[in-house]
N, C-alpha and C positions, 0 to 999 in steps of 0.2 A: 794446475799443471801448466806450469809457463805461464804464456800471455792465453792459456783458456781456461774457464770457467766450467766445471762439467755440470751438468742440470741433474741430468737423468739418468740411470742403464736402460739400457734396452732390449737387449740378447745378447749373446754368445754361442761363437763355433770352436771350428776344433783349434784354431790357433791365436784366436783374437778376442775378447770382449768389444762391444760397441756401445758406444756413449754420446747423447745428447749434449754438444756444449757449444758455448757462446762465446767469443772475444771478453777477456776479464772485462776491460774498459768499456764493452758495448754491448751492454745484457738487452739492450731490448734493440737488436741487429737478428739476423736469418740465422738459426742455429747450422751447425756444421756436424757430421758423424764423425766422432775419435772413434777409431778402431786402435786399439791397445792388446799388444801382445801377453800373453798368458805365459809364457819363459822367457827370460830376459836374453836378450841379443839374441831374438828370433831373425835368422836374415832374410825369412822372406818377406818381409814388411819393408823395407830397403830395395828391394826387388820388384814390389808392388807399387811403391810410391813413381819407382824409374818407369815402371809400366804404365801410368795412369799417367805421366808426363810428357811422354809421347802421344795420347792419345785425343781426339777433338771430335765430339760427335754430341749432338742434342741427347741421345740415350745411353748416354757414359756418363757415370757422375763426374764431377770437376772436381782433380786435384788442388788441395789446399796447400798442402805442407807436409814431408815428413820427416820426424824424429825422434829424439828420444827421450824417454823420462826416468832421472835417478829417484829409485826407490829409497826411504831415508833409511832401510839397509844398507844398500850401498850398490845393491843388483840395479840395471841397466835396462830399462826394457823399451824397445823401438814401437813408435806408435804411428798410424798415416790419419792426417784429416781431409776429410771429402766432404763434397755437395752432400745435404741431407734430402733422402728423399722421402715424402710423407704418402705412403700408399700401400697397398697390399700384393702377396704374393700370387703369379699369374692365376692361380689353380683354384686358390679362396676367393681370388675378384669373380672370377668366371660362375662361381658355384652361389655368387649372391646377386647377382643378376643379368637378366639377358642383354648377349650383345649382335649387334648385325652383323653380315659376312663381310658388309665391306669393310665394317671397325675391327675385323679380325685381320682381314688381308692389312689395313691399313700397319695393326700392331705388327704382323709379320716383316711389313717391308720397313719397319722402325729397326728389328731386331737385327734385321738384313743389312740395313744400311750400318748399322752398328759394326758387325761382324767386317763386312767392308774396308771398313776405317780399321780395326784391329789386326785384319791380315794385310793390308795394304802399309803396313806401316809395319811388317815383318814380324809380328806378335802373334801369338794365341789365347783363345780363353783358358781351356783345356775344362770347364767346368757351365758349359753349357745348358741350363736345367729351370722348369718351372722354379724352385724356392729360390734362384736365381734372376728372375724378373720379375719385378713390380711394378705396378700399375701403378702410376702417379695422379695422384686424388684430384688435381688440380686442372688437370685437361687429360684424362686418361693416354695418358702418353706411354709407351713399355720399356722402359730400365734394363740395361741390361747390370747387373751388380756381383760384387765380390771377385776380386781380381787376383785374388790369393795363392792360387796358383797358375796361373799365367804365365807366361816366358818370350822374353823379345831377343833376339839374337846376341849373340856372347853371353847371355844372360849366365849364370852360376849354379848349375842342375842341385836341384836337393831333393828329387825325389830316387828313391831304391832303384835301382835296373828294374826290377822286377815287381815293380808294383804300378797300376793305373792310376794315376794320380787325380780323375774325375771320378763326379759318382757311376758305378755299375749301370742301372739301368738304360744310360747316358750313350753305354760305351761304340762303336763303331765296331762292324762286322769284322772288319781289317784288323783291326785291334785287338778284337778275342781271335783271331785264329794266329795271330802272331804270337800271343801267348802260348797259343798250344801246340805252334810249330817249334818253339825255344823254351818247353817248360823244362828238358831235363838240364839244359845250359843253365838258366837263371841268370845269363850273363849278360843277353842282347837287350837294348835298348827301345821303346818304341818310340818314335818321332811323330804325334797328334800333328795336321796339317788343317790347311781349312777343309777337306773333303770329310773329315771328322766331324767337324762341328757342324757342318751341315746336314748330316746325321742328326746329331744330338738336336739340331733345331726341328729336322722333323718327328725327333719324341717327342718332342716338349710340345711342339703343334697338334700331333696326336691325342696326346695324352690333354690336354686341353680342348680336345674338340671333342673326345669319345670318351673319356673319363678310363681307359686303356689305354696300357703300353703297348705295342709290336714286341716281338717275341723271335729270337733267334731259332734255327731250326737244326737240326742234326748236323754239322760237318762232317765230309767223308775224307781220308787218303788219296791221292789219286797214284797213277802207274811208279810216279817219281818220288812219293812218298810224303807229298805236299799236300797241308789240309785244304781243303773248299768247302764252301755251302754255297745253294742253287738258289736259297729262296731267305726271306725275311715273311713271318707271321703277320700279317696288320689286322687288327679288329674290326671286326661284321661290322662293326655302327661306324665303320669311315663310310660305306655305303649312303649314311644317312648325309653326309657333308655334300653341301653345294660341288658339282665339280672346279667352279671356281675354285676351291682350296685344295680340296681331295687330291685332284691332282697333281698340283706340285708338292704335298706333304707324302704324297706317295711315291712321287720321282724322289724327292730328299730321302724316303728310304730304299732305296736302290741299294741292291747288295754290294755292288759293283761301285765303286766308287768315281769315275769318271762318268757315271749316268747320274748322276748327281744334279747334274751341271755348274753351275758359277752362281758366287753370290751375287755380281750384278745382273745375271740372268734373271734372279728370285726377286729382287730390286723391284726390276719393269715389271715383272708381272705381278706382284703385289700392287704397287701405285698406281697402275693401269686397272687394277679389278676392285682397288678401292674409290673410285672416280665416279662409279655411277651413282643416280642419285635415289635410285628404290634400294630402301634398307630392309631387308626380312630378317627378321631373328631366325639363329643359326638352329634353335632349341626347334623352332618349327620347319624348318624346312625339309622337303619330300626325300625322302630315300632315290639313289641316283645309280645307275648300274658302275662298276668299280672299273675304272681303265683295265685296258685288256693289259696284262705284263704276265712273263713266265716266272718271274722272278720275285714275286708278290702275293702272298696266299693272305686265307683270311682264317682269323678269330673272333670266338668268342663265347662266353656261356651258355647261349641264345641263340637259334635261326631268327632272324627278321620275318617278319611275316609273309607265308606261302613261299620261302627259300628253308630249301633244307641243305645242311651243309652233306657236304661228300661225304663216302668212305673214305677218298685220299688224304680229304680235307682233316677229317675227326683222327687219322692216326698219325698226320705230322703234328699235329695239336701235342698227341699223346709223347710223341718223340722228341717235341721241342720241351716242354716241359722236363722230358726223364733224363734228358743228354747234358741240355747247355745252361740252367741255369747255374751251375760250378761256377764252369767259367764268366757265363756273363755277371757273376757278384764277385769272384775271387779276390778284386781289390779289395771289397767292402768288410771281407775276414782277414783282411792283414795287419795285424797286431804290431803296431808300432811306439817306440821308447818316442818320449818327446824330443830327447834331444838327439836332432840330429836326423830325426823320423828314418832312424834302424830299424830295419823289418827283422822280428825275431818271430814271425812264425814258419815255423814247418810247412813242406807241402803240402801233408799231408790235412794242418788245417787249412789252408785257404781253400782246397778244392773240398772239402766234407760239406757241403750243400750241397741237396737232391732238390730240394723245392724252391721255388721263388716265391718272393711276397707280392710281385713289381707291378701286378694290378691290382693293390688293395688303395682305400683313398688315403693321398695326403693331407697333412696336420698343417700348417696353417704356422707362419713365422711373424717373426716380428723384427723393427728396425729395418735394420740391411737385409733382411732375408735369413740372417745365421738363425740356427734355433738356439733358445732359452736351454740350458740343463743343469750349469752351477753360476755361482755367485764370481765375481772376479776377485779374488783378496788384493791386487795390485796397487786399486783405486778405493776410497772408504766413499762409496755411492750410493745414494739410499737406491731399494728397490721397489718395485710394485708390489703392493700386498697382495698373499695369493687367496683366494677362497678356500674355506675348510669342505673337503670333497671325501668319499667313502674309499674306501678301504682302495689299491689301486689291488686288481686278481694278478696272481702270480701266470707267467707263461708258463702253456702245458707243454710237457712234453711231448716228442712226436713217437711214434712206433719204430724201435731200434737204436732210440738216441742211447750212447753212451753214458752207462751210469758209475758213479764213483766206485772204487774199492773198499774194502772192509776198513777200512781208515778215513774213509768220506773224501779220499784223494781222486782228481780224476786223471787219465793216462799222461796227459801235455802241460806244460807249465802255465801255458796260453790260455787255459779251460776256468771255469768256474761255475762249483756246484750250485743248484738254483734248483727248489723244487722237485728234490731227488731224481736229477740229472745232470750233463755236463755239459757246458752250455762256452763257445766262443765268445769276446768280449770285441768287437774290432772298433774302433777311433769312425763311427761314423758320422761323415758331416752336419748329418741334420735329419730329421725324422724320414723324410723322402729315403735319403740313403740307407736307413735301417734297412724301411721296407722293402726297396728291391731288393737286398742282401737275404730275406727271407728271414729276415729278424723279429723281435718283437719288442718293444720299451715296456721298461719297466724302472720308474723312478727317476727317471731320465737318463738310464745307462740303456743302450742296446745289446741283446742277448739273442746269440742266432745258435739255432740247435748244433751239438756237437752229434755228426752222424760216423759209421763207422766206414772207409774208405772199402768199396769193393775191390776183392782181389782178382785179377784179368782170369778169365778162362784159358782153361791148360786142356778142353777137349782137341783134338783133330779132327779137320775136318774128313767127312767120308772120301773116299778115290775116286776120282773120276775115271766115269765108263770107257 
């Protein structure tokens, strides 16, 4: 392909294959990742490369080049080469061995300092997430990666009005209630800022440090007809974290987005709490009472020992679960044509999720972080062989999922039968995003139950005395 050699595949996401390759001329020089587009005259690879060219930080990979490669069809397809980086995804390194609190604050004020360099230079990630940072093998350093949907000013929007263009479980409080203050419009815009992704980094710190997500909780209307939520869910075993981290992963989930604080705020106090020189692994460290906040409750499957959770505590549990996981996955069921990424589903499917999947464990990537799920036909690149493995079980159906008609048809064009039932298909980026969408893989396509959309209540209420 030009002046590169490709070695290897490595993975693929939803928009790109990724390839090990070397300088034709200089096979035994530092390999570089090709990410190669999967439709030709994909423009956000063009997009990506202008974003990574502005960008200069130790935890950004290094733009190389981008362009394009004529298929000997005749189809076009735009490619970006980057720094390769040889490491694991943050959530697989964590689960294969223990690290100290200060190697954790240290990786946090890497990701920081990242984020930093990204908004400071008028950009976004917009994709903020554990399969998103890798641990670099070579000095455990934290990566931040895939810049694929990102946006630096005047940039060329290609995402729908109406769809979240990061993954779901990711998403920022602000975020989902802007949806559901504009869902009958479809027409408003949302604008991700850094107060977003400092959210999303306190998922991603969470969810690495308690092997759980935080959990959105009920939104109510207020007088003027504007939705609010009071509180963000966080899991009992944030208890167990040093309050050295606790703390500010629990300021970064602030419902309230100006309580957040600033990334160079999270900076100092990571590299300042990385600095001491006693290291305790994070797996042993004592249980810690939870900063006092109104706006912070806690989860989990479990009481901690001799805590027992509330009655208050056990039914917003029950009501974050039954209310908002719709909306906190809605993007992750939106059925989109590749070209163009035209949303052609209905309301009525993206909101047809009652359950969440978003604290079951994550699957473990390769390469850049994309997951593996087809071959690239674009490139003829050998692949890794796979192991001959049993049968994979089909997903069950859930209790009330929509099942096909007398014709094996099911109600949505969007729908597909599985298992005698009707089962949504959404475009998601990688096994992480299955699961919080309350999906489940199978074969390497994601399959999230089709539920039947409740109809509002038509009682009255009684009169008041």
């Amino acid at each position: 392909m030009g002046r590169w050699r490709i070695l290897d595949w490595t993975g693929q996401g939803t928009h790109g294959a990724v390839y090990r390759a070397v300088l034709a001329d200089k096979e035994h020089a530092s390999p570089v990742a090709l990410k190669l587009a999967l439709v030709p005259r994909n423009p956000r690879f063009a997009r990506e490369a202008e974003l990574l060219s502005r960008l200069r930080n130790g935890s950004i990979p290094r733009l190389w080049e981008g362009g394009e490669w004529q298929h000997p069809g005749g189809d076009v397809f735009p490619y970006v080469v980057m720094e390769w980086i040889e490491g694991l995804p943050l959530y697989a390194w964590a689960r294969q061995q223990p690290f100290s609190t200060p190697q954790a604050c240290q990786m946090l004020a890497q990701l920081a300092r990242a984020l930093q360099n990204i908004h400071a230079s008028g950009c976004v990630h917009r994709d903020v997430k554990g399969d998103n940072v890798l641990v670099r093998r070579s000095d455990g350093r934290a990566m931040l990666i895939d810049f694929g949907t990102g946006l630096y000013p005047q940039a060329e929007t290609l995402t729908p009005p109406d769809t979240y263009p990061g993954t779901p479980a990711y998403r920022s409080p602000e975020s989902g209630l802007f949806e559901l203050q504009h869902m009958r419009t479809r027409a408003e815009r949302y604008r991700a800022g850094p107060a977003d992704e400092l959210y999303a980094l306190g998922v991603t710190a969470c969810r690495w440090l308690t092997s759980e997500y935080p959990r959105f909780t009920d939104p109510e209307k207020d007088a003027q007809g504007v939705w609010r939520m009071e509180a963000i869910d966080v899991p009992r075993a944030l208890e167990q974290v040093e309050p050295v981290l606790q703390t500010p992963v629990r300021r970064l989930l602030s419902v309230r987005p100006e309580e957040r604080g600033t990334v160079a705020q999270l900076v100092e106090e990571m590299e300042r709490a990385a600095r001491p020189s006693t290291r305790v692994a994070v797996q042993a460290a004592e249980p810690s009472p939870p900063a006092a906040s109104p706006e912070v409750k806690q989860h989990g499957t479990e009481p901690l020992p001799d805590k027992k959770p509330s009655a208050d505590s056990t039914l917003s549990q029950r009501r974050a679960r039954k209310v908002w996981p719709w909306l906190a996955t809605a993007a992750g069921l939106v059925v989109a044509a590749w070209a163009g990424d035209k949303a052609v589903g209905t309301l009525e499917a993206r909101f047809s999720v009652h359950s969440s999947g978003a604290d079951r464990a994550d699957a473990g990537t390769a390469g850049l972080g994309e997951t593996v799920s087809s071959t690239s036909s674009a490139v003829d690149a050998p692949e890794p062989s796979l192991p001959v493995v049993a049968a994979e079980p089909l997903p069950e159906p859930q209790p009330g999922q929509i099942r096909p008609n007398t014709k094996g048809r099911c109600p949505h064009k969007g729908q597909a039968v599985l298992n005698g039932a009707c089962w949504w298909i959404p475009l998601a980026p990688d096994s992480e995003g299955c699961e919080s969408s309350g999906g489940s893989l199978f074969r390497g396509q994601c399959y999230v139950p089709a539920l039947p959309r409740k109809a509002p209540s038509t009682a009255q209420p009684p009169p008041k005395p």
